[in-house]
C-alpha positions in Angstrom: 0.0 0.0 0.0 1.4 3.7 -0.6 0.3 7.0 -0.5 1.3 10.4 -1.8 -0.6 14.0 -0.6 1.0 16.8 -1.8 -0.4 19.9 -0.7 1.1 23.4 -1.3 2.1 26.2 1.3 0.6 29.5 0.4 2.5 31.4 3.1 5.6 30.6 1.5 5.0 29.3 -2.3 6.2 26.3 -2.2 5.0 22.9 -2.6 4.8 20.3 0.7 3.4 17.2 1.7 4.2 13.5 3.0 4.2 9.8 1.4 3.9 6.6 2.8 4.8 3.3 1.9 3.8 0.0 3.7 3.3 -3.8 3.2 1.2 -6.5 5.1 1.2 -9.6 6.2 -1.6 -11.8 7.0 -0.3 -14.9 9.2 -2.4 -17.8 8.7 -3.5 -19.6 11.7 -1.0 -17.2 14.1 -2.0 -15.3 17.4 -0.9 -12.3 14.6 -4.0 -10.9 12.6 -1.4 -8.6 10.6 2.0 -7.3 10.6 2.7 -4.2 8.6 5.8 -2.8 8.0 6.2 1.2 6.4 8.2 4.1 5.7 6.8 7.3 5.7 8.2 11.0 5.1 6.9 14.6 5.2 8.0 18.3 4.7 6.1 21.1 5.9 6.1 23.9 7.6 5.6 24.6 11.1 6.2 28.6 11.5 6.8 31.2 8.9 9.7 30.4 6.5 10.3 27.4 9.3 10.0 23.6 7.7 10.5 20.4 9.2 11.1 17.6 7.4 10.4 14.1 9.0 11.3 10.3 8.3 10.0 7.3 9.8 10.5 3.0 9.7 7.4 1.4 11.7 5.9 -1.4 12.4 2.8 -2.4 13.6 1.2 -5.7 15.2 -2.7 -6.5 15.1 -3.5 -9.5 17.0 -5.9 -11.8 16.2 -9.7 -11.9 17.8 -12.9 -13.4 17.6 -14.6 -11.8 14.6 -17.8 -10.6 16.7 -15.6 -9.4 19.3 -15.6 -5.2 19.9 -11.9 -6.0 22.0 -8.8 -5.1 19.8 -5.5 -5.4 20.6 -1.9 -4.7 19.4 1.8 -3.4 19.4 3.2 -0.8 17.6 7.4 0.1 17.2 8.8 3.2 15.3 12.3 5.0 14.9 11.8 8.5 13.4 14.0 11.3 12.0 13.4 15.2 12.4 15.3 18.0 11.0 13.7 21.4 11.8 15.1 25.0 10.3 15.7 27.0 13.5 15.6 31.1 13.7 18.5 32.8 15.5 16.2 33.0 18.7 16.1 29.7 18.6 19.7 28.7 17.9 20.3 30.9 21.0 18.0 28.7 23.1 20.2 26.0 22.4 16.8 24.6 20.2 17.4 21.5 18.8 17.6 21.2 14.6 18.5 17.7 14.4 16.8 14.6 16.7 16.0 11.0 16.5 13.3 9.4 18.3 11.9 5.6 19.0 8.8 4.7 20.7 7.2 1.5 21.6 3.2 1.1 22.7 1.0 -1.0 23.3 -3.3 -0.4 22.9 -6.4 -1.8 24.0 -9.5 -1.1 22.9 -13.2 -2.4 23.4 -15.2 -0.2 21.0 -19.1 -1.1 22.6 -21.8 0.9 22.5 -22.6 1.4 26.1 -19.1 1.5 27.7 -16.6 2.1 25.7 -12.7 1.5 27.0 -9.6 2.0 25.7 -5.9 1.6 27.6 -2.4 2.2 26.2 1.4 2.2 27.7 4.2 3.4 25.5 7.8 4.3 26.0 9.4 7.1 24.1 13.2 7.9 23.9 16.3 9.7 22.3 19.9 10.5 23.0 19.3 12.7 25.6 15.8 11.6 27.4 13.6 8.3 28.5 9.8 8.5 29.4 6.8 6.2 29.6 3.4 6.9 29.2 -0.1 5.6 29.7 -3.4 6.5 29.3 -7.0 4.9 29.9 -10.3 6.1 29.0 -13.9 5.2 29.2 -16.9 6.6 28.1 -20.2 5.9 29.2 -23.7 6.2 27.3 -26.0 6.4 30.7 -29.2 7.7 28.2 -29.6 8.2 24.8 -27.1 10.5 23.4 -26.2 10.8 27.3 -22.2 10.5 27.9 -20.4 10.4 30.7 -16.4 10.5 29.9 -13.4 9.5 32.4 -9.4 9.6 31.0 -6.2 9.0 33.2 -3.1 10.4 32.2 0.1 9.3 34.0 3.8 10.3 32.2 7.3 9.5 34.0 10.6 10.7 32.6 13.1 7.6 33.5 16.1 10.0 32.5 15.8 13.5 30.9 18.7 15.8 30.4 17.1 17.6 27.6 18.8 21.8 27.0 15.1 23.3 27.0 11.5 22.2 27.4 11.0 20.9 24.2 9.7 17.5 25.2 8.4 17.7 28.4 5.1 16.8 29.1 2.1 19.1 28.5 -0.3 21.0 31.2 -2.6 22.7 28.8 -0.8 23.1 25.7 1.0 19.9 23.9 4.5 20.2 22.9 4.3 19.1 19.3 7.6 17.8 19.0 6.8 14.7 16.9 4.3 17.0 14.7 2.0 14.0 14.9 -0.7 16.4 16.2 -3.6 18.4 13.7 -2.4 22.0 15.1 -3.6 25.1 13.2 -1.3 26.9 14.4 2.1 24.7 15.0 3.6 27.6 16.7 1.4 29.9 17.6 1.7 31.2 21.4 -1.1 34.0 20.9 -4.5 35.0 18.8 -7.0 32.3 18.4 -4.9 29.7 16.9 -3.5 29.3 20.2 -6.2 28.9 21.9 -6.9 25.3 19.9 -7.3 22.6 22.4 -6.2 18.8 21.6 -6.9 15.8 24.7 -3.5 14.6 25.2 -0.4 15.0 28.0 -2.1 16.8 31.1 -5.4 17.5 29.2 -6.2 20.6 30.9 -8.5 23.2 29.3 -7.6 26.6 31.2 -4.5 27.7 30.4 -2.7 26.7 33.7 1.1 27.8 33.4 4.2 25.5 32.3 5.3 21.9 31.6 6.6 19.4 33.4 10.2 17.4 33.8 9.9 15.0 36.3 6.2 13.3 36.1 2.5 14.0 35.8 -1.1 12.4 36.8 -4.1 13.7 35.5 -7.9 13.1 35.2 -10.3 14.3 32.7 -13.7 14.4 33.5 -16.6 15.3 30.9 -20.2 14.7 31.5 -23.9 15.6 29.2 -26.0 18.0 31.2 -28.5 19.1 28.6 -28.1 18.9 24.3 -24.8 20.2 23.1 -24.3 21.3 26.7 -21.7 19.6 29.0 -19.4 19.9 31.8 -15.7 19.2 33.1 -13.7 19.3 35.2 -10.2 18.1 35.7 -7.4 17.9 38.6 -4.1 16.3 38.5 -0.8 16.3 40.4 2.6 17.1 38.8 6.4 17.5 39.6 9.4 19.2 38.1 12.5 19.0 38.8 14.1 20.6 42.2 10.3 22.0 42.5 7.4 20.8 45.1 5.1 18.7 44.2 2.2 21.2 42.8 -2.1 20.7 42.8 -4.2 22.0 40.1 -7.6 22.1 38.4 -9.9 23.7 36.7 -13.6 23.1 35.8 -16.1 24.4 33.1 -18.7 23.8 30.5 -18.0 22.6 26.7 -20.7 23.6 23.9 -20.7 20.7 21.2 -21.3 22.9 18.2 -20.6 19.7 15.9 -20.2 16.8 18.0 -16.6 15.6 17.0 -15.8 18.5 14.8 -16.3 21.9 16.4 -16.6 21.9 20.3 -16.4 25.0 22.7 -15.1 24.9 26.1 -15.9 27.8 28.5 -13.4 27.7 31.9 -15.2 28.7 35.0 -13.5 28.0 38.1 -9.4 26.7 38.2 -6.4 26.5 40.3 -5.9 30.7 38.8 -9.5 31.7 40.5 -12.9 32.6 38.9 -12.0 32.6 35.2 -14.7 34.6 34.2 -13.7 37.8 36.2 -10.4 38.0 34.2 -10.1 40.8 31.3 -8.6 38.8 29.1 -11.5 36.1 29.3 -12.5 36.2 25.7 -9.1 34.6 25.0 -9.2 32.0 28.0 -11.8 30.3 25.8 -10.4 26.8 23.9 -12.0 24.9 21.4 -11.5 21.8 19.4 -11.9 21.8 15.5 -11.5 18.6 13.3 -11.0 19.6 10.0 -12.6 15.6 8.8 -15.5 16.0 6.4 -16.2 12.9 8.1 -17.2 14.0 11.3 -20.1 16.7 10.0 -21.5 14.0 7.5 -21.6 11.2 10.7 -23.0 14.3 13.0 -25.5 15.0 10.7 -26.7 11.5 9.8 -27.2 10.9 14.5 -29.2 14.0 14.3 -26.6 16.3 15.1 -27.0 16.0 19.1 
């Protein structure tokens, strides 16, 4: 199987994109449903007259299952390549232009209707850090079109004698280090590109301060009160190094404009005090777009809400 999307940059006039190439086995009669093995490669652009170019060899394992089963499970293995242009602010910051990363994970899924569950563990490492990583989520449907979500987040750096803060661990904002994330704006710190939220690291929606070193524990709470309307909350625990041990929060309500496409989230009350009272409120708001045709068409076809 290959693919090939070229796209082209308008900021800068030149033409971009990424390619893959991968092939499949199918063991017969094996605890192995499929084993695929790929190189992929992409150049683009991740600030103005800043590209990246990436290369990666993976590998994947599906293992086999009953065919009516909802459970999946499997393995996946990949050793990537970056190269990033750096500006001289960055150069001065001791930025990194060239880095190598591998990464090991396992998932579990169980895709039901009712209760839906997921789990993964990975391990993620280069020259100059270690960390592991897991996550578990469930969701709930308690009443039609009714959903109660729970996610854990837990991240330990085993070694880390990184020069900056490239790839620590996220509070509120990911560090997109592996560009594996759909980020409008890759490097935006301000305007409303910034204020894109993605569910991953921490998972925190207000804009709490920092990253983090040492380790982090999170959970992400999301409930249906009434139609598109919902509310969260989430608190975690986190350390860095030669720092205390520090507390935060932060609760809310999320508008599901598109469920799955467009969604709003509104902080109330977090570990920086009653949000709303803040002047700059209007750009304390996050949101979550998925630019996936996809998403509207299946939206549309549940009856939106």
């Amino acid at each position: 199987m290959y693919s090939v999307t070229p796209t082209y940059s308008t900021g800068t006039g030149k033409l971009t994109g990424s390619g893959a190439v991968s092939y499949s086995f199918l063991p017969a009669e094996s605890i192995i449903r499929s084993l695929t093995f790929g190189v992929s490669g992409s150049y683009f652009h991740y600030d103005y007259d800043l590209a990246y170019r990436k290369a990666s060899l993976f590998s994947n394992i599906n293992f086999r299952k009953n065919p009516r089963s909802t459970v999946s499970r499997g393995i996946g293995l990949s050793y990537t390549y970056f190269e990033r242009d750096l500006n001289p602010i960055m150069v001065a910051n001791q930025d990194y232009h060239k880095y190598n990363l591998w990464s090991v994970g396992y998932g579990y899924s169980d895709s039901q209707m009712i209760h839906e569950k997921s789990l993964s563990v990975s391990t993620q490492g280069m020259e100059d850090f270690n960390k592991i990583t897991a996550e578990a989520f469930y969701r709930w449907e308690f009443a039609p079109k009714q959903k109660l979500s729970v996610r854990l987040f837990g991240g330990y750096f085993v070694r880390n004698e990184t020069r900056n803060n490239t790839f620590n661990y996220g509070i509120s904002r990911v560090s997109d280090y592996s560009f594996s994330y759909n980020l409008l704006g890759q490097s935006a710190n301000s305007g409303i590109l910034s204020q894109q939220f993605i569910l991953a690291d921490g998972g925190f929606k207000s804009f709490l301060p920092g990253s983090v070193n040492k380790w982090i524990t999170s959970v992400n709470v999301d409930s249906s009160v009434w139609k598109i309307f919902h509310v969260y909350a989430d608190a975690g625990v986190y350390k860095n190094k030669d720092q205390p041990t520090q507390f935060i929060w932060d609760t809310g309500i999320k508008v599901r404009v598109i469920p799955d496409f467009l969604e709003v989230y509104f902080p109330i009350q977090s570990s920086l005090g009653f949000e709303p009272s803040f002047k700059d409120y209007a750009r304390r708001i996050r949101y979550t777009l998925v630019l996936n045709l996809g998403s509207i068409i299946n939206a549309a076809r549940r009856g939106w809400y």
